[in-house]
N, C-alpha and C positions, 0 to 999 in steps of 0.2 A: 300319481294319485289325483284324482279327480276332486274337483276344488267343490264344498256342498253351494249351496246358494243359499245366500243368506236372506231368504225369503219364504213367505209361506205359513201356514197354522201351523205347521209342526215346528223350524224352527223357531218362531214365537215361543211353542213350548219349552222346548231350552234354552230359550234367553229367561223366561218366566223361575225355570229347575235355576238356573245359576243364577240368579237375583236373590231367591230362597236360599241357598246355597251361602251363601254370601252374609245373609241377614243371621243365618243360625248360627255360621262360623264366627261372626261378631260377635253374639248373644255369650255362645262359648267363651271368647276370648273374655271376653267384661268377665263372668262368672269364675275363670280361670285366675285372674290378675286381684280379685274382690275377695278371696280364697287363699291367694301365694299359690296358686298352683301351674305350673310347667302345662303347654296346649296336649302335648303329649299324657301327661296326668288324666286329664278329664276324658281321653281316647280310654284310657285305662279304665276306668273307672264305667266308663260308657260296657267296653267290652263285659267287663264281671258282673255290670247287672243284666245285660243281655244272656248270659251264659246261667245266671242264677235263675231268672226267667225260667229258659229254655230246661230248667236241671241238670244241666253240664255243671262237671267239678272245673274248675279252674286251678289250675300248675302255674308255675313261672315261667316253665318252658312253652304253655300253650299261649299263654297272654304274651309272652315275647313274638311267638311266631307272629300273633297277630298285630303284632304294635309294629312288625319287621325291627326289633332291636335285637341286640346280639345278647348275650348272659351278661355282662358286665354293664348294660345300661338297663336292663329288667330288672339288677338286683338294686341298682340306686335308684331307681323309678320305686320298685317297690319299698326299699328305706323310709325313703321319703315321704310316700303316704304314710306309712307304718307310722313313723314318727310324726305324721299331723293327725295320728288317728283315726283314719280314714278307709285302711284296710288293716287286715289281719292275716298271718299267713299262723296255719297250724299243720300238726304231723297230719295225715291221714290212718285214721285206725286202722285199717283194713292193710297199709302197707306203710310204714311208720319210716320210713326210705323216703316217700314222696311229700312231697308240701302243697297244701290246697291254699288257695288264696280264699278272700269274702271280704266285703263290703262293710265296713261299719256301719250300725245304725245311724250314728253322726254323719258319713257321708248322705246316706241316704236323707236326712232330714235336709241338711243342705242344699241337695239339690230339688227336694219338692218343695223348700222354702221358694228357692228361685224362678224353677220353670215349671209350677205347678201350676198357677195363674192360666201361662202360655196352652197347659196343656189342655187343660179344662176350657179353656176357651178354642182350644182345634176339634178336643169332643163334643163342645157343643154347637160349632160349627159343623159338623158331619155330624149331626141329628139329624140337621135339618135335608140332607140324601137323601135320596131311596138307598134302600139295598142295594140295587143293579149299581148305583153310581160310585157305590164307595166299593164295590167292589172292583168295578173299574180303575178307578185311585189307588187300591191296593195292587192290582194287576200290575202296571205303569210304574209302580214306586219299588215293586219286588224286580222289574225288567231292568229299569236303571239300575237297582242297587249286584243286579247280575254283572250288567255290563260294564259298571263300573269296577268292580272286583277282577273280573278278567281284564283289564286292561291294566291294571295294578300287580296282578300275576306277571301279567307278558312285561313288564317292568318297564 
């Protein structure tokens, strides 16, 4: 394998991605520990609003696949918020077999308590873009977030 150099505007750029990296996985951790909650939790909790976003139902068995947990650490993963109030699992009407997971409101205020500050202050730092540029940023942050995913695939 060919060794990169560790030189250059690009890798700058991923010294720059893992500094950020780093700094939000901190943020996470504080918010996690400030909460009772397992770094794994707040993954969780990340996935169901992304997927509520998107209008995806959420299962235990999809939020597992994604957490790579096996059944037995997705059902105490999900216990556990259950019991801090923070998710909800119900039948599905359409097939009363299956279980849809969802977000308490109390999660959610929680976390807009926390990193709504952070967030409003990233929006209003990309106001001040053009278009072309934040679309650029978006471009580069969907690239990484591809090839990060396939490298996590490939195990």
């Amino acid at each position: 394998m060919d060794r990169v150099p560790n030189a250059g505007p690009e890798f700058a750029v991923v010294h720059q991605l893992r500094r950020v990296t780093v700094e939000l996985d901190a943020l996470g951790a504080e918010f996690a520990q400030r909460h009772g909650l397992h770094p794994t939790d707040l993954r969780a909790l990340i996935q169901l609003l992304d997927a509520a976003r998107a209008g995806e139902q959420a299962t235990p068995g999809w939020l597992g696949a994604q957490l790579k947990l096996n059944s037995a650490g997705t059902t105490a993963l999900l216990d556990r918020l259950e019991r801090l109030g923070l998710v909800r699992r119900s039948r599905d009407e359409r097939d009363r077999r299956r279980v849809l997971l969802a977000v308490e409101p109390r999660a959610v205020a929680l976390g807009e308590e926390f990193f709504g500050p952070l967030i409003g202050a990233l929006v209003g730092m990309l106001d001040g873009y053009p278009p072309q540029e934040v679309a650029v940023v978006r471009r580069f942050l969907d690239g990484v977030a591809g090839l990060v995913a396939e490298r996590r695939a490939d195990g």
